[in-house]
Backbone as CSV, one residue per row, in Angstrom:
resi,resn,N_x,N_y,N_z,CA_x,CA_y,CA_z,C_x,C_y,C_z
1,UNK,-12.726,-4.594,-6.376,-14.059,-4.334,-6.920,-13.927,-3.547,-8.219
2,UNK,-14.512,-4.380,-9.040,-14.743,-3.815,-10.887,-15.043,-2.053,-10.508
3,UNK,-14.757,-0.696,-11.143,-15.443,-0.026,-11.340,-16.467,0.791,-11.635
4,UNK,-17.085,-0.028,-12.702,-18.498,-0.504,-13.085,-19.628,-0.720,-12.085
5,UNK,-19.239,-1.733,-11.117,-19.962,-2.192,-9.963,-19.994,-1.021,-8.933
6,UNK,-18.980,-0.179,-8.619,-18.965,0.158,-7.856,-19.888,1.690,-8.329
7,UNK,-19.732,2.215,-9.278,-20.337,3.109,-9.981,-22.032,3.044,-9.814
8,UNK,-22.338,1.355,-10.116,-23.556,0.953,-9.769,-24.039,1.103,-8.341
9,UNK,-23.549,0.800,-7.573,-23.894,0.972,-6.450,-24.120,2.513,-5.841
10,UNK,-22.982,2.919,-6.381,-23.301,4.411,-5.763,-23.977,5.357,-6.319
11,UNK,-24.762,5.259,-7.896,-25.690,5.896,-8.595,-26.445,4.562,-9.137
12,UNK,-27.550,3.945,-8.286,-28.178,3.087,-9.094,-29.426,3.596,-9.616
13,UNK,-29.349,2.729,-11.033,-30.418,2.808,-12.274,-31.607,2.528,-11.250
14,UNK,-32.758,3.299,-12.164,-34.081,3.466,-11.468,-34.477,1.674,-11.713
15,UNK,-35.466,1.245,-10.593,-35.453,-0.208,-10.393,-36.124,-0.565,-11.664
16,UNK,-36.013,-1.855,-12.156,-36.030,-2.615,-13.711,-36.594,-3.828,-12.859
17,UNK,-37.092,-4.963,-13.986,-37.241,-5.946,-13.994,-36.262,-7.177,-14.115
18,UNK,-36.175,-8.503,-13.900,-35.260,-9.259,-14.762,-34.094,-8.889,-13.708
19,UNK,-33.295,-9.660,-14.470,-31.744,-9.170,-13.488,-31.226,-8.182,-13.113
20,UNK,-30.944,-7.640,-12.124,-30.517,-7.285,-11.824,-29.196,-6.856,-10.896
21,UNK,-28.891,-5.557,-10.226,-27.746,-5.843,-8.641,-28.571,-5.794,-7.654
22,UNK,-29.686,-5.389,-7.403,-30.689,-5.567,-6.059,-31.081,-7.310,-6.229
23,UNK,-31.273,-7.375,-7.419,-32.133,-8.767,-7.755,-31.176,-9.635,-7.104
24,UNK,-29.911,-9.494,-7.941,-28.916,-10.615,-7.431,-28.177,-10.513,-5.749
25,UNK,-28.365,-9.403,-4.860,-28.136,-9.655,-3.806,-29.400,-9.831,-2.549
26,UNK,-30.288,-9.706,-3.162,-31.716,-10.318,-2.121,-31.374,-11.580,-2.726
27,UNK,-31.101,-12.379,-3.951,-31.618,-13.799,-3.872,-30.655,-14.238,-2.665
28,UNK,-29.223,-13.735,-3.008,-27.858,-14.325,-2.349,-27.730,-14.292,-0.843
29,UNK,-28.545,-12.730,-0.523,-29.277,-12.867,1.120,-30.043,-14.017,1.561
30,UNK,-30.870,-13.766,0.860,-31.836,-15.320,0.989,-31.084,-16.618,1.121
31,UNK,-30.346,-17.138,0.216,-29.666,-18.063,0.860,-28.761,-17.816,1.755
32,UNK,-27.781,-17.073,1.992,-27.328,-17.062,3.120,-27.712,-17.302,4.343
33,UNK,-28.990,-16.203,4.502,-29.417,-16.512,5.838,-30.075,-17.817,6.056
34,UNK,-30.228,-18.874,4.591,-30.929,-20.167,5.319,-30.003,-20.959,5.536
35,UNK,-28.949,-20.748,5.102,-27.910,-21.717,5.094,-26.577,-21.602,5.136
36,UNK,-26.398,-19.997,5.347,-25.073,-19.717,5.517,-24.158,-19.095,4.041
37,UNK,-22.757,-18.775,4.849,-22.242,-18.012,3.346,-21.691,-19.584,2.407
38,UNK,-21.546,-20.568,2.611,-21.780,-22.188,2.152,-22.632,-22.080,0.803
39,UNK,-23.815,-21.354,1.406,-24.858,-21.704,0.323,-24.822,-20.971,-0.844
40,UNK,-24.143,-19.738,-0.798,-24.328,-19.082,-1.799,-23.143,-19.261,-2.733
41,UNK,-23.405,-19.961,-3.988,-22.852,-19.726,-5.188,-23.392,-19.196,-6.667
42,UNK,-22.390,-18.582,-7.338,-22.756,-17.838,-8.360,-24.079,-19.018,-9.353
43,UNK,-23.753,-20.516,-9.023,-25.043,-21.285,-9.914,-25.707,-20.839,-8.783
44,UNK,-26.011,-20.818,-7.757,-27.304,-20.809,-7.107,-28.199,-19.939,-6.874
45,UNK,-27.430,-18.869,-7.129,-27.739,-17.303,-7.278,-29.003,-17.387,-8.558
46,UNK,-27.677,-17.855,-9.719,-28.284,-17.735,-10.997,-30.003,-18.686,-11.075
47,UNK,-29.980,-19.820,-10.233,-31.187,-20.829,-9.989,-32.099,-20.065,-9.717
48,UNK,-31.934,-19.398,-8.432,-33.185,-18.757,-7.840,-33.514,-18.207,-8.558
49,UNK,-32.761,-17.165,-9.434,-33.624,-16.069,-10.334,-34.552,-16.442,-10.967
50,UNK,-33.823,-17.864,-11.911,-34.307,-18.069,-13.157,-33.472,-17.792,-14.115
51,UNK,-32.139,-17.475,-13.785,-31.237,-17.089,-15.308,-29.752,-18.129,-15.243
52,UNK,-29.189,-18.089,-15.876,-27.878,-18.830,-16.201,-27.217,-18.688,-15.237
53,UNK,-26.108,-19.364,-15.038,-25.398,-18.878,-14.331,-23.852,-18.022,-15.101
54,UNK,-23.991,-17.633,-16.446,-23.329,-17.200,-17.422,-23.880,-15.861,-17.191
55,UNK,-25.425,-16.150,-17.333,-25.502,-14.302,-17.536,-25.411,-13.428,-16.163
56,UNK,-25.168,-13.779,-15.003,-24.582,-13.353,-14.077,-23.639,-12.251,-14.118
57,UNK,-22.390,-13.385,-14.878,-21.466,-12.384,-14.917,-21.108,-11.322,-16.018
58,UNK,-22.555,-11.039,-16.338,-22.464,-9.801,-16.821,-22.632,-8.681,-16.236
59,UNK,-23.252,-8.753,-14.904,-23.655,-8.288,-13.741,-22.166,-7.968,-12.733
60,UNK,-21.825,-9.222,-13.045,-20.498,-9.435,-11.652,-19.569,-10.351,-12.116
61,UNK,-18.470,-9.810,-11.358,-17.410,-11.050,-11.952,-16.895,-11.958,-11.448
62,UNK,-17.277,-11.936,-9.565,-17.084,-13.024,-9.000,-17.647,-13.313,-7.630
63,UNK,-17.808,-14.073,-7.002,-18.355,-14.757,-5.791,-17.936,-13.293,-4.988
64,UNK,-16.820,-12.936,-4.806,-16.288,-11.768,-3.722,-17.259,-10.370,-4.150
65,UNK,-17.787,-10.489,-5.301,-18.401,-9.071,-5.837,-20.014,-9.401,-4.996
66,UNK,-19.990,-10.418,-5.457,-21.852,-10.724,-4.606,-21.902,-11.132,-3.437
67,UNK,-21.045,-10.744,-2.758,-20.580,-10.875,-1.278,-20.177,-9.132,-0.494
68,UNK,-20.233,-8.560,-1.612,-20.268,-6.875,-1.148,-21.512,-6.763,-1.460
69,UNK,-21.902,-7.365,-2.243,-23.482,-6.500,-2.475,-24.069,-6.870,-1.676
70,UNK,-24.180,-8.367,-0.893,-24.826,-8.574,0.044,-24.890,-8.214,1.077
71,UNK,-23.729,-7.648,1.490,-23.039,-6.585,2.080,-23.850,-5.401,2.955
72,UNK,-23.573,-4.909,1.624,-24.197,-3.389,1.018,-25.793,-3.384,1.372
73,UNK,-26.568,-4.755,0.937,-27.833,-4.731,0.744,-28.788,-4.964,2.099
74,UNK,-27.647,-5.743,3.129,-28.487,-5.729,4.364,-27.845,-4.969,5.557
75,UNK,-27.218,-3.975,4.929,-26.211,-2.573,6.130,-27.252,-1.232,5.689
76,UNK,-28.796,-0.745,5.457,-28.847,0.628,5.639,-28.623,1.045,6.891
77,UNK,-28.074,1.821,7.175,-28.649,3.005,8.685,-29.665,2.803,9.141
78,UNK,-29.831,2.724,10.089,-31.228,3.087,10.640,-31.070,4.255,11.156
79,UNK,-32.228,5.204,10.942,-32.894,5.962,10.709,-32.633,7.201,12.716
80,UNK,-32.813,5.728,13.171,-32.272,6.553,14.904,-31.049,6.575,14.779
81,UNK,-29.857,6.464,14.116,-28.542,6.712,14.710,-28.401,8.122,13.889
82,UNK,-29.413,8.898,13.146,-29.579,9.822,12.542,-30.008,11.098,13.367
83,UNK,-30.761,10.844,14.625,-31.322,11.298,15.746,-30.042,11.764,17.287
84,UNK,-30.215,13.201,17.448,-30.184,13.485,18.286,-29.102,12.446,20.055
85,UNK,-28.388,12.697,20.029,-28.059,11.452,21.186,-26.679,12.692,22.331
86,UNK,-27.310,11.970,23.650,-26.657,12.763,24.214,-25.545,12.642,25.161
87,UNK,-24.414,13.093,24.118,-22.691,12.677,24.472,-22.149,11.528,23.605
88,UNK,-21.018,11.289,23.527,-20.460,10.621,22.392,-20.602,9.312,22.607
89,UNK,-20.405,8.906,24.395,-20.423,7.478,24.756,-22.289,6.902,24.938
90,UNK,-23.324,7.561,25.068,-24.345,6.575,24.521,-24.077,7.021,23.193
91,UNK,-24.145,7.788,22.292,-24.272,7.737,20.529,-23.221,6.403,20.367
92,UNK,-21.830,6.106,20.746,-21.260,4.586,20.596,-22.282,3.647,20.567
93,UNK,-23.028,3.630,22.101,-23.668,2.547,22.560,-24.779,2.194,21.570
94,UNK,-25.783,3.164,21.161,-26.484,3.466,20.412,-26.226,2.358,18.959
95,UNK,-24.671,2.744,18.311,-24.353,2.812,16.868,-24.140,1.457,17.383
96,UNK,-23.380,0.809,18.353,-23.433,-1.074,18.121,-24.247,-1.437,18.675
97,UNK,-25.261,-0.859,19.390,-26.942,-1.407,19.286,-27.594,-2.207,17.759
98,UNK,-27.375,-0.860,17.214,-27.667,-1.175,15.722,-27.068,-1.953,15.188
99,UNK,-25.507,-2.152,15.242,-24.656,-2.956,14.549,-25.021,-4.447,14.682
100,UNK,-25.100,-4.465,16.268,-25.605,-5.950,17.317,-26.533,-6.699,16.420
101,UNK,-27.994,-5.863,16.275,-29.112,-6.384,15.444,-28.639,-6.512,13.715
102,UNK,-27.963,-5.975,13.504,-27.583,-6.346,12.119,-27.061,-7.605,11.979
103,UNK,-26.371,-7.926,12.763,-25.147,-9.152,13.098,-25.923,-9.967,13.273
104,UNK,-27.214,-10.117,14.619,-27.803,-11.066,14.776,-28.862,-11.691,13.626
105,UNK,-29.179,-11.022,13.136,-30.600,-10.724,12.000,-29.555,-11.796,10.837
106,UNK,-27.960,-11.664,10.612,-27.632,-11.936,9.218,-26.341,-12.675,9.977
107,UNK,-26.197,-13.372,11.019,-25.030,-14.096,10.886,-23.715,-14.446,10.382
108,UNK,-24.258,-14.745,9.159,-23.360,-14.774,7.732,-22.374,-13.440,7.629
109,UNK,-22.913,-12.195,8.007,-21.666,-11.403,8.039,-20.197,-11.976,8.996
110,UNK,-20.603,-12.909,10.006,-18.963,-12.463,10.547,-18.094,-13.484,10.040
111,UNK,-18.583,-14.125,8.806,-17.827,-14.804,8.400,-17.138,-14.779,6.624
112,UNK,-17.585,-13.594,6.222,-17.251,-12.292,5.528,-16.072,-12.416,5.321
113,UNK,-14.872,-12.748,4.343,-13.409,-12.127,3.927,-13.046,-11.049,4.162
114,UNK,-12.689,-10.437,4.686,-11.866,-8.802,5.009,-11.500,-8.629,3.614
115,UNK,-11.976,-8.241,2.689,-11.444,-8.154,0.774,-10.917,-6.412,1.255
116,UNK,-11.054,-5.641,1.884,-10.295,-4.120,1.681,-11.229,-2.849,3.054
117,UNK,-10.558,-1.859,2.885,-11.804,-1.108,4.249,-12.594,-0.885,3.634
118,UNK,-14.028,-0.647,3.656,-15.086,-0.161,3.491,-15.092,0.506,2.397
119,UNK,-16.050,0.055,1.502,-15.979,0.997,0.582,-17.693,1.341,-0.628
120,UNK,-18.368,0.890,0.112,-19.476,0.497,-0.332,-20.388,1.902,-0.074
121,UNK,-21.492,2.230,-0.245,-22.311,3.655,0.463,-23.064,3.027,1.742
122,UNK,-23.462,1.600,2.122,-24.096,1.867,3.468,-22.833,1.550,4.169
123,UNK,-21.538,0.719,3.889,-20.492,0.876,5.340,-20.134,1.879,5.413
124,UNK,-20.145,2.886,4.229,-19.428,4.350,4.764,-20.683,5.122,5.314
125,UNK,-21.968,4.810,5.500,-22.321,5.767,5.985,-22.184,5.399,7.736
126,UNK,-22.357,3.837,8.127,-22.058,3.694,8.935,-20.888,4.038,9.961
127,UNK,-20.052,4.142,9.082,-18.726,4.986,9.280,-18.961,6.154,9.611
128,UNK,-19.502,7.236,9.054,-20.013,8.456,8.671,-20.810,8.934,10.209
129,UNK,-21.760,7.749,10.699,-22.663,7.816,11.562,-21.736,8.257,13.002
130,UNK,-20.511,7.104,13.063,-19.886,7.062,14.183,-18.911,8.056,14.731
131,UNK,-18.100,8.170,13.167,-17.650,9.628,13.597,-18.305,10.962,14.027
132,UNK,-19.472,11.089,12.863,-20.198,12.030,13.772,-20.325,11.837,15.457
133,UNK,-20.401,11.212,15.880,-20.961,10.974,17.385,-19.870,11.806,17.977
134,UNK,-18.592,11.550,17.441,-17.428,11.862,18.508,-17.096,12.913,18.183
135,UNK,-17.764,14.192,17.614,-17.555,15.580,17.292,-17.564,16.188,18.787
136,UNK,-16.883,17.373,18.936,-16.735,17.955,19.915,-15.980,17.571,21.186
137,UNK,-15.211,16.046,21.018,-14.807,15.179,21.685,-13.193,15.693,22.555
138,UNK,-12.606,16.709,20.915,-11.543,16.879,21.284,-10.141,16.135,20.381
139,UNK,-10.550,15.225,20.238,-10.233,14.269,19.244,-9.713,14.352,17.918
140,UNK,-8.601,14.150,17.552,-7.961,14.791,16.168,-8.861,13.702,15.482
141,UNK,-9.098,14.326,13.957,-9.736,13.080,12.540,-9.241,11.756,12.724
142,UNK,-7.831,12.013,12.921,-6.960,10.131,12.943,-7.396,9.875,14.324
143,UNK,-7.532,10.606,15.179,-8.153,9.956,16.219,-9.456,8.955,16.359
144,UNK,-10.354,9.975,15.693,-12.066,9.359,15.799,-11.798,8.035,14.817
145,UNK,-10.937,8.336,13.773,-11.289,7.208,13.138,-10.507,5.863,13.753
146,UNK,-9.752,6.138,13.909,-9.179,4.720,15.502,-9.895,3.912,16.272
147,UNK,-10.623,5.329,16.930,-11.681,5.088,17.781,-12.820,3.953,16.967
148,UNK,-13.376,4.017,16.204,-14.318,3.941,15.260,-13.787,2.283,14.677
149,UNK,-12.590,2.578,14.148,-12.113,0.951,14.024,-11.580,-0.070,14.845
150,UNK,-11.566,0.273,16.123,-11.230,-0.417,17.484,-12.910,-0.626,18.276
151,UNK,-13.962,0.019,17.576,-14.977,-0.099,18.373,-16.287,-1.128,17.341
152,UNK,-16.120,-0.907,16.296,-16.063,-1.011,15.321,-15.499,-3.639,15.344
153,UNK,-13.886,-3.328,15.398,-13.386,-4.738,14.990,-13.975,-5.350,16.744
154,UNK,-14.466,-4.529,17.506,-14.577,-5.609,19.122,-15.780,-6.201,18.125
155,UNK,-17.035,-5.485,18.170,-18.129,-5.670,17.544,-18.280,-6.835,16.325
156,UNK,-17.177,-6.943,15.456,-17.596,-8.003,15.145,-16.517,-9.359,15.350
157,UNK,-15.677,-9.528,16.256,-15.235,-10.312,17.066,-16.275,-10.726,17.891
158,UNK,-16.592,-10.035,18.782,-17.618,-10.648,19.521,-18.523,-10.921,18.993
159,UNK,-19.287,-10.858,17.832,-20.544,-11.541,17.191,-19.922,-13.029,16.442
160,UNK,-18.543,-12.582,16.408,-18.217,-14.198,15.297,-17.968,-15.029,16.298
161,UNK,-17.368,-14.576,18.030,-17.129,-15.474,19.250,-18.605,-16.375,19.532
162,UNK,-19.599,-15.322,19.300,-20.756,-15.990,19.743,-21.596,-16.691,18.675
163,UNK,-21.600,-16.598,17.653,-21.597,-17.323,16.108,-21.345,-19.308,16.493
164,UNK,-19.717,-18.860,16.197,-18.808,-19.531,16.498,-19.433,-21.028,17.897
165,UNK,-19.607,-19.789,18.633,-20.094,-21.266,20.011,-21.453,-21.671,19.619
166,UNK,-22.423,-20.881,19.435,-23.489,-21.577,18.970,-24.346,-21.872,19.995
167,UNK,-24.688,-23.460,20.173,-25.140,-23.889,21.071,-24.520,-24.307,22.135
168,UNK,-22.949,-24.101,22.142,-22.784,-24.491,23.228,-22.371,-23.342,24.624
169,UNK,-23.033,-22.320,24.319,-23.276,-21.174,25.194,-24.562,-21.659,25.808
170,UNK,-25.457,-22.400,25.410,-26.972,-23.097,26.100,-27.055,-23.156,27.542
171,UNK,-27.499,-22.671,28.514,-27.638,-22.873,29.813,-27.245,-24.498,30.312
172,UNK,-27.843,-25.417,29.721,-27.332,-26.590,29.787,-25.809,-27.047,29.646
173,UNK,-25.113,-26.506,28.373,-24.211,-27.050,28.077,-22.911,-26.047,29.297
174,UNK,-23.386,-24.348,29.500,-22.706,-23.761,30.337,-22.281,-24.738,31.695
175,UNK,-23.256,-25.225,31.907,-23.446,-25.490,33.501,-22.768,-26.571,33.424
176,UNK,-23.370,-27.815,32.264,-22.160,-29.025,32.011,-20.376,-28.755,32.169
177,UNK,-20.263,-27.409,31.251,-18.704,-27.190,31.193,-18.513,-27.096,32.860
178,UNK,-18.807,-25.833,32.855,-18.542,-25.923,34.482,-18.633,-27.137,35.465
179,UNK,-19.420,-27.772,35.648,-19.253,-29.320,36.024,-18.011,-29.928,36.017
180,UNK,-17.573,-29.416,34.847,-16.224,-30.807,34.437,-14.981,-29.964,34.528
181,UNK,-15.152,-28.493,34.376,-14.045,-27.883,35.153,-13.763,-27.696,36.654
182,UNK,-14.929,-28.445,37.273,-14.556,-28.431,38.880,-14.226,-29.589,38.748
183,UNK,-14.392,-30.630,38.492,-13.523,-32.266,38.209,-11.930,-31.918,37.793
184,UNK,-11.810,-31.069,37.334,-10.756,-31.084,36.178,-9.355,-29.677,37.161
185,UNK,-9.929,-29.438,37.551,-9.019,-28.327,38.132,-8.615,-27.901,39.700
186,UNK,-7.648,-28.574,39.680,-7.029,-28.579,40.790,-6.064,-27.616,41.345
187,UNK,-6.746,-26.878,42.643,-6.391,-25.615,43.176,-4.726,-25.514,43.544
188,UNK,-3.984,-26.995,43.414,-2.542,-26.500,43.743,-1.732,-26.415,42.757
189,UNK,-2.455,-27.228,41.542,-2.216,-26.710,39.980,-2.627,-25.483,39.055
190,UNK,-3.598,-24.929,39.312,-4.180,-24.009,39.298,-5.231,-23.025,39.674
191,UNK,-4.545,-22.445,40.751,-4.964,-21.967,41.671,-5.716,-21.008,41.612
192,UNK,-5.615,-19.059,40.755,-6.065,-18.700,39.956,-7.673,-18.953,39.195
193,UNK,-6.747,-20.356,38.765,-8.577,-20.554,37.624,-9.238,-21.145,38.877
194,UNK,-8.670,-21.916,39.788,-9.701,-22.551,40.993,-10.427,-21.575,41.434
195,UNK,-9.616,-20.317,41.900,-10.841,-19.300,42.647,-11.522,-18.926,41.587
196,UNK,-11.361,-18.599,40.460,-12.641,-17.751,39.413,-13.487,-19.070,39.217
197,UNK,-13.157,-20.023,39.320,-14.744,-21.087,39.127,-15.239,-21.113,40.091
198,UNK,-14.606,-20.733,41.494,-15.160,-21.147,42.742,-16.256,-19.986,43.125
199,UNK,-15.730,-18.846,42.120,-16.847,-17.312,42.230,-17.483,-17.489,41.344
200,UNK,-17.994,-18.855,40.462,-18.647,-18.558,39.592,-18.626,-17.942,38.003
201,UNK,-17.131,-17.504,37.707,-16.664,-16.358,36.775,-16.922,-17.131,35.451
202,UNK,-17.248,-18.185,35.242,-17.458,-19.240,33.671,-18.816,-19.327,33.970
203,UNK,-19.388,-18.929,34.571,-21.156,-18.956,34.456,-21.673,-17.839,33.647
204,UNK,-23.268,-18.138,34.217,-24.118,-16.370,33.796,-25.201,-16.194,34.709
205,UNK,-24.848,-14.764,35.468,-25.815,-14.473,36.484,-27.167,-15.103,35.733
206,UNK,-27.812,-15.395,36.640,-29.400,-15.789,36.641,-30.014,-14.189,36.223
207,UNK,-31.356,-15.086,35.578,-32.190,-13.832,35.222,-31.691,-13.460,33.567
208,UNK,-30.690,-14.013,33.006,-29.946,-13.095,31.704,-30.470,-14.482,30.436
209,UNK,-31.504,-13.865,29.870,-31.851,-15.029,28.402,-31.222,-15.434,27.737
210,UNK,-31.609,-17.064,27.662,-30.556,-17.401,26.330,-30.267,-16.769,25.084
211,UNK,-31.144,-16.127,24.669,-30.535,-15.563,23.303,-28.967,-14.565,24.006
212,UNK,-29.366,-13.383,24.672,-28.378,-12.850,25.375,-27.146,-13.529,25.827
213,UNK,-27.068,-14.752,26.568,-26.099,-15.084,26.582,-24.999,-16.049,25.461
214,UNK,-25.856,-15.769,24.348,-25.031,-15.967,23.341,-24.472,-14.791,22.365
215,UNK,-25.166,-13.656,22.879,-24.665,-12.336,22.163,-24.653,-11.420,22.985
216,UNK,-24.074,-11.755,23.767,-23.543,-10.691,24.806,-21.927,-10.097,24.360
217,UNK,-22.213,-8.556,24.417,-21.070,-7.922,24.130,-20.636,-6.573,25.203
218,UNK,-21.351,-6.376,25.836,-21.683,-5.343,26.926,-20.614,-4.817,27.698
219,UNK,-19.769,-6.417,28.317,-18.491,-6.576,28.936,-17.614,-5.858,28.266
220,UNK,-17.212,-6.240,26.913,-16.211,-6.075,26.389,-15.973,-4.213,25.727
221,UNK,-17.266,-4.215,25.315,-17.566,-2.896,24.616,-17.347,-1.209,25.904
222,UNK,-18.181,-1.955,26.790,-17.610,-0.940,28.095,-16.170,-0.672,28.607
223,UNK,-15.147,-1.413,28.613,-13.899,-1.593,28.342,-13.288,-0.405,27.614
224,UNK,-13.515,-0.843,26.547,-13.506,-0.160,25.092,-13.649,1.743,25.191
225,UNK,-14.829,1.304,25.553,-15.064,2.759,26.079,-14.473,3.009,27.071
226,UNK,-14.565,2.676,27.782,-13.715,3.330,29.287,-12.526,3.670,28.477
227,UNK,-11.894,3.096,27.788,-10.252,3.226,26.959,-10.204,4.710,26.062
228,UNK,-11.918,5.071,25.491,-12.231,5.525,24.993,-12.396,7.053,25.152
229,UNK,-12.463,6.959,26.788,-13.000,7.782,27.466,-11.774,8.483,28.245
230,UNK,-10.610,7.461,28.508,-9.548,8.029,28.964,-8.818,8.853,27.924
231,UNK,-8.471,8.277,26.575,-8.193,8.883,25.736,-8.800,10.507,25.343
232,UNK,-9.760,10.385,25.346,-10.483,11.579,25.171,-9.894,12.734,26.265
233,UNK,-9.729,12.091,27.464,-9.494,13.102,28.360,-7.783,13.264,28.528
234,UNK,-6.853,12.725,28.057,-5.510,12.997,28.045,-5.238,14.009,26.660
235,UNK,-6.098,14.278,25.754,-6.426,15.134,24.670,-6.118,16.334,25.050
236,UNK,-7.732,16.327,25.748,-8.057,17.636,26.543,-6.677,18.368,27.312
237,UNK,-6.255,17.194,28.321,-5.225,18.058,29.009,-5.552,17.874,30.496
């Protein structure tokens, strides 16, 4: 990331008309979310505005730069992970609450380039948010921040797992798979996967909505914590 840009971001000019770095990452949001990170190119950017796609890059210098801003532009804080929370493991739960709805709301993030760690003002505050939580924990600095990037990379693994399947997490298509893995799997060949289909373990309890069972992270994140939680206490002593 240019210096310039980044300067911009972290002291921006009082809002203007005409082109802009807000201007140019709401248009680039906008397409994204109708169509994915596919849709957004530096001409298409430049279309929506109304400007060149030359005078852009006076703004930016490449596709990866308007891909942080977009970044940047749909990650503020919300305002409750700023609030009061009591003990470190709901303030976690809390902070990928928030993360969850970010993910779901903008898709297009989990398919994002890893370009460097964080370096923008809303991922660091998000950063900022989480460590706070784990104050008083016990926990050395290199610790929390471990913590934080192990809780942190489940979160968006599991949003790109469920991305990724799409529709075929659908109650319909679940129940189909399962169908054809009881055709397909034979208990003296595999015996193992025979009993977990035979308990049901490739389903989803009844009662749990489709949206949910395509962004379900609950399983994995409790884990996490529990890991989280042991750690904390071999600290202590």
């Amino acid at each position: 990331m240019n210096d310039k840009l980044l300067r911009a971001l972290w002291e921006p000019a009082a809002p203007r008309e005409g082109l802009s770095l807000p201007a140019i990452a709401r248009a680039a949001v906008e397409l994204a979310d109708a169509g994915g990170l596919e849709a957004v190119s530096m001409a298409r950017v430049a279309e929506r505005l109304g400007f060149t796609t030359m005078s852009l890059y006076r703004h930016v210098k490449s596709k990866q730069e308007v891909l942080l801003l977009m970044l940047d532009a749909v990650a503020p804080v919300p305002a409750e992970l700023d609030e009061p929370c009591d003990g470190w493991r709901p303030g976690l739960e809390r902070w990928c609450r928030a993360q969850w709805e970010m993910l779901r709301a903008h898709t297009w993030i989990v398919h994002l380039p890893v370009s460097g760690p964080p370096i923008t003002p809303n991922q660091l505050a998000w950063t900022d948010r989480a460590l706070a939580v784990l104050r008083g924990t016990g926990l050395s600095e290199s610790d929390k921040a471990g913590v934080v990037l192990l809780v942190a990379s489940h979160m968006l693994t599991a949003a790109r797992m469920s991305v990724e399947l799409g529709r075929a997490a659908s109650g319909e298509s679940i129940a189909a798979y399962t169908t054809l893995l009881g055709d397909l799997v034979d208990e003296r060949r595999l015996p193992a996967l025979r009993t977990a289909l035979d308990a049901g373990a490739f389903g989803y309890p009844a009662g749990i909505a489709e949206e949910e069972r395509r962004f379900d992270y609950s399983f994995g994140l409790a884990r996490v914590l529990d890991g989280v939680a042991a750690l904390i206490g071999d600290r202590r002593g």
